[in-house]
C-alpha positions as CSV (number, residue, x, y, z in Angstrom):
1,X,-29.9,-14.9,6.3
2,X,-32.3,-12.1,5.7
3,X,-32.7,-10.1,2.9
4,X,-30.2,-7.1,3.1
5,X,-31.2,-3.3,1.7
6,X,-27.9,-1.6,1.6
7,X,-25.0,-4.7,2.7
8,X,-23.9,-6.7,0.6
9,X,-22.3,-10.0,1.9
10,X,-20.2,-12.4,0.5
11,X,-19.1,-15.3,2.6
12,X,-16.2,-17.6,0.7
13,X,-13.2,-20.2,2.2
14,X,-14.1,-19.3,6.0
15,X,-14.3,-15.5,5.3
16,X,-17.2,-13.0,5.2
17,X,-17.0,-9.8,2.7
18,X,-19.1,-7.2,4.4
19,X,-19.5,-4.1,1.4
20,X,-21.9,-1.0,2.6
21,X,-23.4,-0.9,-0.1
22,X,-24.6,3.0,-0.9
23,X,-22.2,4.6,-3.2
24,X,-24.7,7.6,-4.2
25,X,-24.5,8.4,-0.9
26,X,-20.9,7.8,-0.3
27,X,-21.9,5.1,2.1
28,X,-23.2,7.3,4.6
29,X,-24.6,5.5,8.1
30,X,-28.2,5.7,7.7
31,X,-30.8,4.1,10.1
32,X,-30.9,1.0,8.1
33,X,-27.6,0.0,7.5
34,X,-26.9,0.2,11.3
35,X,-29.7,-1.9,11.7
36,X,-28.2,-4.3,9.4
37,X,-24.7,-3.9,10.5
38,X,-26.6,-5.3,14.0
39,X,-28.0,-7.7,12.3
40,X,-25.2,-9.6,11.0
41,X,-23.2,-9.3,13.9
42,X,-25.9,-10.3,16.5
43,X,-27.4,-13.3,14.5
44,X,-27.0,-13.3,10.9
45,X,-23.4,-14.2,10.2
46,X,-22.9,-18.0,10.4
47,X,-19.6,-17.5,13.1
48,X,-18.6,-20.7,14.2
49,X,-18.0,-21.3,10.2
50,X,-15.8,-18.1,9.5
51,X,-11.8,-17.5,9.8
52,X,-13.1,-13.7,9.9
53,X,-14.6,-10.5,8.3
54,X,-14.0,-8.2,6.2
55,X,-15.7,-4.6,6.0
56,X,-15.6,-2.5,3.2
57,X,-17.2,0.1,1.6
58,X,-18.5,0.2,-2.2
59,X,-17.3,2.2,-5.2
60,X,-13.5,3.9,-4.5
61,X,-14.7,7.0,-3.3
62,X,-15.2,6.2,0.2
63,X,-15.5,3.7,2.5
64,X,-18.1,5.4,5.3
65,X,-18.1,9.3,4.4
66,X,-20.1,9.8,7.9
67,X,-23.3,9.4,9.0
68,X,-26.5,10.2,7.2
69,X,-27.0,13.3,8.5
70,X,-30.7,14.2,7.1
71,X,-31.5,12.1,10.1
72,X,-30.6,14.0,12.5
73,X,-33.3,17.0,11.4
74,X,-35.6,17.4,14.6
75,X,-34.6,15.0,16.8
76,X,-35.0,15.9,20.3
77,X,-32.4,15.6,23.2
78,X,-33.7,11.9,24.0
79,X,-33.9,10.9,20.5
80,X,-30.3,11.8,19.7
81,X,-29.4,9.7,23.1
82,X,-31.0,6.8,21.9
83,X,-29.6,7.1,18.5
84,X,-26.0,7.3,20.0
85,X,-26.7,4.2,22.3
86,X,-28.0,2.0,19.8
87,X,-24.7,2.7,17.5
88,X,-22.8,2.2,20.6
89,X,-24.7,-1.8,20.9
90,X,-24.0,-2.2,17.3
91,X,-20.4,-1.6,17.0
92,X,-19.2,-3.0,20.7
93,X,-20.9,-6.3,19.1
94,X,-18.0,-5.8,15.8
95,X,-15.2,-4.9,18.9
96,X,-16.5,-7.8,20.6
97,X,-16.9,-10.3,18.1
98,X,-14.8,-13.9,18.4
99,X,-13.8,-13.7,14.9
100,X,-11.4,-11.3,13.4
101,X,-12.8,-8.4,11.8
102,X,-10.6,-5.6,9.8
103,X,-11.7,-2.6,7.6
104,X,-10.0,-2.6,4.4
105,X,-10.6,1.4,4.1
106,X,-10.9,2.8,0.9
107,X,-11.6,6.6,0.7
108,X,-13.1,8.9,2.8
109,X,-13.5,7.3,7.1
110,X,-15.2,10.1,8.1
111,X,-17.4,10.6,11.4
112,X,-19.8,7.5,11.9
113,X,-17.7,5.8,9.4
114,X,-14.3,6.1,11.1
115,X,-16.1,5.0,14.6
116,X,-17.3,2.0,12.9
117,X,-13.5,1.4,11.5
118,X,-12.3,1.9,15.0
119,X,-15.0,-0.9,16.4
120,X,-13.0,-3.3,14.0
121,X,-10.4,-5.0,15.6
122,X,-8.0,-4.1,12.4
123,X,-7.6,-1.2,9.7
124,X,-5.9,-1.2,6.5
125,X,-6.3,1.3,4.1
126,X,-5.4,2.1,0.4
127,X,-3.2,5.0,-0.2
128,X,-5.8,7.1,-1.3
129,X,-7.7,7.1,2.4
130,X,-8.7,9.9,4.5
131,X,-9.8,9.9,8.0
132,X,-11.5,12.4,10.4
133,X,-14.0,13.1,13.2
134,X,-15.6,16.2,12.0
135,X,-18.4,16.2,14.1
136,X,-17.8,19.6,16.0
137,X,-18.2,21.3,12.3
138,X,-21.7,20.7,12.8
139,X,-21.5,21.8,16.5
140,X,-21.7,17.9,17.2
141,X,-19.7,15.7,19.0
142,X,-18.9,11.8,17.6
143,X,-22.0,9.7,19.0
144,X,-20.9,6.3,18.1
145,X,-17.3,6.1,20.7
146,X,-15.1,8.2,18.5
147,X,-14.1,10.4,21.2
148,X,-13.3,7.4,23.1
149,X,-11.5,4.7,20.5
150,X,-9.6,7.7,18.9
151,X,-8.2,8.2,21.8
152,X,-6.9,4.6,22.4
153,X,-5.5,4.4,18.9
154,X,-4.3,7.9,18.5
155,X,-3.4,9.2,22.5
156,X,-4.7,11.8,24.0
157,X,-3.2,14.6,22.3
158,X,-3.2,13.7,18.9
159,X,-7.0,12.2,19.4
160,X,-7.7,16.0,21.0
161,X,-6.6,18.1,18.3
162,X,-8.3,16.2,15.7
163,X,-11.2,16.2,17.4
164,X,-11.3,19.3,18.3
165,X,-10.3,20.9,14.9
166,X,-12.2,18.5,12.4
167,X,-8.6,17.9,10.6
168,X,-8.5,14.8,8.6
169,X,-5.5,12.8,7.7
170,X,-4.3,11.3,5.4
171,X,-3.0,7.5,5.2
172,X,0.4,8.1,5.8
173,X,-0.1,10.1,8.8
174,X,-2.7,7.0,10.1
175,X,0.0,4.9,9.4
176,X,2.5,6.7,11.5
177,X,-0.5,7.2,14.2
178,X,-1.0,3.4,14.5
179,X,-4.6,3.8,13.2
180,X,-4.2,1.5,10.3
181,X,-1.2,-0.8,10.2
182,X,-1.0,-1.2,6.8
183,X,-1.4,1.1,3.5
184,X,-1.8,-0.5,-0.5
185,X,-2.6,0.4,-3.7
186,X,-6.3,0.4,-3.8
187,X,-6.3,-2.8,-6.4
188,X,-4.7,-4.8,-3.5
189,X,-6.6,-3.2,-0.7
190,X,-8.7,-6.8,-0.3
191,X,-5.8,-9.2,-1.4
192,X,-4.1,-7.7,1.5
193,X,-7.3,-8.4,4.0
194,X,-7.6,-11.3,3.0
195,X,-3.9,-12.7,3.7
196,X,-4.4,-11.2,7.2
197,X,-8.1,-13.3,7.6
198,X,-6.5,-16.6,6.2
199,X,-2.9,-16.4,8.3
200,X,-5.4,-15.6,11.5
201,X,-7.5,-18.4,10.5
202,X,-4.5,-20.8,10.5
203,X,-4.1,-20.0,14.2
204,X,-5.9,-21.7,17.1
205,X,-9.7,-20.8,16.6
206,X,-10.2,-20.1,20.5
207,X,-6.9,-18.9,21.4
208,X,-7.8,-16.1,18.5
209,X,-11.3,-15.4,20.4
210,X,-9.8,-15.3,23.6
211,X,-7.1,-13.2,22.4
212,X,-9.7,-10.5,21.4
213,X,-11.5,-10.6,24.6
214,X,-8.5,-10.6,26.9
215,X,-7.4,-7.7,25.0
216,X,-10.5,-5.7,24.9
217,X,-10.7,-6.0,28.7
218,X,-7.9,-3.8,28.7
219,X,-10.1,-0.9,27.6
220,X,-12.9,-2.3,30.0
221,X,-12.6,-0.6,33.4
222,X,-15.5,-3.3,34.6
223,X,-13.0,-6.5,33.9
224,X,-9.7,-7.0,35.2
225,X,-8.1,-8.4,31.6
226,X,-4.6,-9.3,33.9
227,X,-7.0,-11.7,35.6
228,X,-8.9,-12.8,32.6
229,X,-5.8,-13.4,31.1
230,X,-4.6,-15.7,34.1
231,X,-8.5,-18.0,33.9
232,X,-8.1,-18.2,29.8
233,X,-4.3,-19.1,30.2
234,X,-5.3,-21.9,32.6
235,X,-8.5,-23.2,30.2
236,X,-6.4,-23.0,27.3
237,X,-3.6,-25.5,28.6
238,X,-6.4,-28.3,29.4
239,X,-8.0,-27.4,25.9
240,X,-7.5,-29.9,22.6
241,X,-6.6,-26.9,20.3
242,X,-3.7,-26.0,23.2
243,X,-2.8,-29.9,23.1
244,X,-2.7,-30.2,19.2
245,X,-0.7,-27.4,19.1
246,X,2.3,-28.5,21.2
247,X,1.6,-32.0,19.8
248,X,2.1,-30.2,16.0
249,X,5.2,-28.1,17.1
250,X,7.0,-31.1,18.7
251,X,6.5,-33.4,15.7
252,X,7.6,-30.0,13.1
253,X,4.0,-30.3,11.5
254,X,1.4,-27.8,10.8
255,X,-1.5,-28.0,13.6
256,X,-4.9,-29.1,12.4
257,X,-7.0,-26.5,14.8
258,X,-10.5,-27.2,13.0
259,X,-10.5,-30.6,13.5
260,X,-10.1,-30.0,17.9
261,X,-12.1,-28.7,20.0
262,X,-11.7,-25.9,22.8
């Protein structure tokens, strides 16, 4: 793995620790760390090896206050385009990834940083968390698919006036929302990701991958997941992790995945 400027990862029993690593900054999305953010998640994580992933931000202050937004002085119309689509690459490859990843959010999830949340395939927060798209203060709108994963997490009227009125919330409402489905103390904030990564990582390695494809077709209006769903369901039930599973429940024993194949 390269060296990194402003991640820091830590990769320990099966599970990566992702930490955006600019706390003077409150971890704000610059050009760099969404070129590193590619990075790991094109080539540099080691992901046949891992359970999952973790993303975090540092200090307690925030986890991603937003994007860096003395980068967006003079840019012109094609510019910001390009901008947007290349956040748009990097988090679809965190949605799309085979491996579980969840944001353990603590502090602010703000613009950039809440679409990159969103990208993550689970959210827990601490109770201290805030979230919010706040884009149209700036006479923006989210570049990076918040106006469309808001939406699937939120609905369409509570994504709407959020959107439209730069309102955060607050963990207990993103609880209620079904944006985060869980809400500590901040000194268990990672204990709890964790427990999630290593009961995942118990399950059947390619059922979990499959599992996260199938149910990202849903939002895919290019696939037919009902039909994906049908093709994996098939594969599966020829597969060594499908047959050690059975074989494990029949006999009352725990299944030994990692040691199959697919």
């Amino acid at each position: 793995m390269k060296t990194l400027e402003t991640l820091l990862v830590d990769i320990k029993d099966g599970i990566a620790v992702i930490t955006i690593n600019r706390p003077k900054a409150l971890n704000a999305i610059n050009h760099t760390v969404m070129s590193e953010v590619g990075y790991l998640f094109s080539e540099g994580l080691p992901l046949d090896e891992l359970k999952g992933i973790i993303i975090t931000g540092s200090g307690d202050k925030a986890f991603i206050a937003g994007a860096d937004i003395k980068e967006f002085i003079g840019l012109t119309a094609e510019e910001g385009s390009e901008k947007s689509a290349f956040g748009h690459k990097v988090f679809n490859s965190i949605e799309q990834c085979p491996v579980p990843v969840i944001a353990a959010i603590n502090g602010y999830s703000l613009g950039g940083g809440n679409e990159l949340a969103m990208a993550c395939h689970l959210r827990i927060c601490s109770d201290n968390a805030m979230f919010g798209q706040p884009e149209v203060k700036l006479g923006l709108i989210p570049g990076y698919g918040g106006s469309q994963r808001f939406i699937q997490y939120l609905g369409k009227g509570r994504a709407m006036e959020l959107l439209l009125t730069a309102d955060m919330i607050d963990a207990t409402k993103a609880l209620e929302y079904g944006l985060v489905t869980h809400v500590t103390p901040p000194q268990e904030l990672m204990s709890v990701a964790t427990k999630i990564i290593s009961k995942i990582g118990s399950r059947g390695p390619d059922a979990v991958a499959k599992t996260i494809e199938t149910v990202n077709a849903y939002f895919d209006k290019e696939q037919d997941g009902f039909g994906l769903e049908i093709d994996y369901f098939g594969k599966a039930m020829a597969s060594d992790q499908t047959k050690e599973g059975v074989a494990a429940f029949i006999e009352k024993r725990k299944p030994n995945f990692r040691g199959t194949n697919s």
